[in-house]
N, C-alpha and C positions, 0 to 999 in steps of 0.2 A: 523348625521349618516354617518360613513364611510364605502363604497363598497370597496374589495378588488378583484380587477381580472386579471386574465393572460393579458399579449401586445403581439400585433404580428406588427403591420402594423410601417411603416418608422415612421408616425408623432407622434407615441406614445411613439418610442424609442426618438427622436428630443427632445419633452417636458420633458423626463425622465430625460434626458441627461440635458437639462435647469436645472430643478430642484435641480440639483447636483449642478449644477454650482452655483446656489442660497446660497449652505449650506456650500459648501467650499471655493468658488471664487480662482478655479484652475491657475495655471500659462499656458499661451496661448499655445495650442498645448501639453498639460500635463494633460488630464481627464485620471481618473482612468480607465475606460471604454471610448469604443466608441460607437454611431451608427451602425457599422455593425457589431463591435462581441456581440452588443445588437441581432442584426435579425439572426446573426448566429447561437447562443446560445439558442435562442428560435425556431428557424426552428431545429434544431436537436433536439427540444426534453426536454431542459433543462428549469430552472424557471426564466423568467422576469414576475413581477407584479407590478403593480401602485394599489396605494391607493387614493379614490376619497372622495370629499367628497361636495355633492351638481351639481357635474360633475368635481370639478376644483382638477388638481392631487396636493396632498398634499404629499406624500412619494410614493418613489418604494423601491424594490427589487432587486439584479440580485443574482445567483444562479447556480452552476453548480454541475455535478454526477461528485464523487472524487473515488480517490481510498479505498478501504476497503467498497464497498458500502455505502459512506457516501454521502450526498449532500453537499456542501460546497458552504455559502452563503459567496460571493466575496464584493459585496458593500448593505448598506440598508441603506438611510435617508431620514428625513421629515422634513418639515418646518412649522406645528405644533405638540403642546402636545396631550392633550387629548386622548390617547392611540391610537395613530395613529402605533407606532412601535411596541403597545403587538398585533394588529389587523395584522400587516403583519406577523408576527412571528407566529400566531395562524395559519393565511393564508396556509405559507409557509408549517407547519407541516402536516394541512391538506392532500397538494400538495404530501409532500413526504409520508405519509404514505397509499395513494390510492395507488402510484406506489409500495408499496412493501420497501420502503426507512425507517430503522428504525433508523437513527441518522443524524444528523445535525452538521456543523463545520462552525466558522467562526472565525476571529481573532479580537482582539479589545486592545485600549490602558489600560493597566492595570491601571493608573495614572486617569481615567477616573471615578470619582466617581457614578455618576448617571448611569452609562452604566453596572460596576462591580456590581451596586446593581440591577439593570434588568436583567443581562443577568442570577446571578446566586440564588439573592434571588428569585426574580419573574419566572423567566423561569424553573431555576432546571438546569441553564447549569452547567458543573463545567474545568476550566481548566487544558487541560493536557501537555503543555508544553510551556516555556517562552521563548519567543524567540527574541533577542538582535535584534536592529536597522532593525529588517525583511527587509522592504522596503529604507530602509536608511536614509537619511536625507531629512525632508519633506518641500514642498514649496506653499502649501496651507494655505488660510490666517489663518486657525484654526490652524495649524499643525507648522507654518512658522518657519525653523531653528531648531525644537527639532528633535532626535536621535526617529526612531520610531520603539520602544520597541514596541511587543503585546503580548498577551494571546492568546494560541490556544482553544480555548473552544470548546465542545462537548455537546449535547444537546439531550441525550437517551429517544426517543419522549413517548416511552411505559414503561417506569421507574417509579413505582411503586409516587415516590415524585412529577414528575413531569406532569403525570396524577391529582396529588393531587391539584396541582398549578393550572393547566388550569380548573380543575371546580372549581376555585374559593377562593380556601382553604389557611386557612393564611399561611404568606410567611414571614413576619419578623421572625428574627432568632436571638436569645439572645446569648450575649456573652457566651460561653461557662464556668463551672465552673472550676477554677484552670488554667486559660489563660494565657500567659505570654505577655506582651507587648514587642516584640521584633523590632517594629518600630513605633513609635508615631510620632502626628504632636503636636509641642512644639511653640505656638504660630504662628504656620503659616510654622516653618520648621521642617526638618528631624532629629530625633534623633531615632539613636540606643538603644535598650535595649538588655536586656540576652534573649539568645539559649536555654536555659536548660530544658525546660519543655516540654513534650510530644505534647502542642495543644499550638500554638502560631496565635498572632494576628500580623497581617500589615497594617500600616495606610496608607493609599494614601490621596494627599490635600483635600482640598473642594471644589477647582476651580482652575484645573492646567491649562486651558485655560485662566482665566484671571490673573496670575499666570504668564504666558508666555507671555502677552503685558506688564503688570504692572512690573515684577520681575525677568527675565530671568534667572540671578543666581539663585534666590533660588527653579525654576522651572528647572533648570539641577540638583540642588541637590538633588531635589527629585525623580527624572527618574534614577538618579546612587545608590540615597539609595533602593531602591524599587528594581530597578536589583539587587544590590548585595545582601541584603537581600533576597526578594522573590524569583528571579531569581537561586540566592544559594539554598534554603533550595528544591528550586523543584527539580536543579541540583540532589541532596543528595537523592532524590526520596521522599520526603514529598510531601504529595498532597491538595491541597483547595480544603473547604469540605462545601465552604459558604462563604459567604460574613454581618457581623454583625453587627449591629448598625445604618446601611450602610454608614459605615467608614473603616471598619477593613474583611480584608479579613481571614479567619477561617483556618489556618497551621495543618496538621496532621503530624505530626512524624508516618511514618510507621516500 
């Protein structure tokens, strides 16, 4: 059984702060967060949460009020499965819709197959804009040396879909009829296909993280096919409307 609840006090930021360090193994003097804009960011008001499970924390949260009324979740990980991250997400929504908060923002790697197919099959998030190298070239042992491209996702907590999603309701999403394969993965690497058609798919790997110790070339070729395609067609105002198969993210020609 996993508890999800707010942090306030130094030792809970300290362990939160461990835990991170657990999933990334930061370079010394380089966490994404600290200890005190953990207890800053939670004495003014904003969302730090730990997820527990039997007492021992397994994932947190952090969290802050963005501009447009958004909340904008900054970091969330765990160091197990078993829906420890739909449980803080669920958490988190709770959190922001007592306070009046109706959408949710955070960025994530688009290259990220398991995460693309959470955030947007399961959650109902959908991304609205792609954004090159954000944080720049990263040096955490997941991240090490790759160009850190994300997706800015939005997550509209009272959206008719994604009401549908949190009580329960299925969330695999079928290939679209008449799709075009405009990026495939062709044994393991990127290939291009045609533009042409109104509803195009994008493939991302199946594991660019092991991808990026085992194969580093063809783990930059995929972070460059994925910008330039993806990255292009959302340029163009085309918007992801899904994530399918959960392989192929779902392209709208508007």
């Amino acid at each position: 059984m996993i508890a999800v609840r707010e942090l306030h006090e130094i030792a809970e930021f300290e362990r939160l702060l461990a835990l991170y360090e657990e999933i990334w193994h930061f370079e010394p003097g380089d966490p994404p967060i600290t200890i005190e804009l953990m207890r800053a960011l939670s004495h003014a008001g904003n969302y730090v949460a730990g997820a527990y499970e039997e007492g021992r924390l397994v994932g947190g949260s952090v969290a802050f009020f963005a501009a447009g009324g958004a909340l904008h979740s900054h970091i969330t990980g765990t160091t197990l499965g078993h829906g420890v991250g739909l449980d803080l997400k669920l958490h988190q929504r709770r959190w922001a819709l007592d306070r009046g908060v109706r959408r949710i923002t955070w960025t994530y790697d688009p290259l990220v197959r398991r995460n693309a197919h959470f955030n947007l099959a399961k959650l109902g998030a959908r991304p609205l804009e792609y954004l090159p190298c954000f944080y720049g070239v990263m040096t955490d042992a997941i991240n090490d040396g790759d160009e850190s491209d994300r997706l800015l996702a939005s997550w509209e907590l009272d959206a008719p879909h994604v009401e549908a999603l949190v009580r329960g309701e299925h969330h695999d999403v079928p290939r679209p009829a008449g799709a075009q394969v405009a990026l495939a993965d062709a044994d393991g690497r990127p290939v291009t296909g045609p533009r042409t058609a109104a509803t195009l798919l994008v493939a991302v790997p199946a594991d660019i993280e092991a991808l990026r110790r085992t194969d580093p070339g063809t783990a930059k070729a995929w972070r460059h096919a994925v910008r330039d395609v993806l990255g292009g067609l959302m340029a163009d105002g085309a918007r992801v409307t899904g994530f399918c198969e959960k392989s192929f993210y779902v392209v709208e020609r508007m």
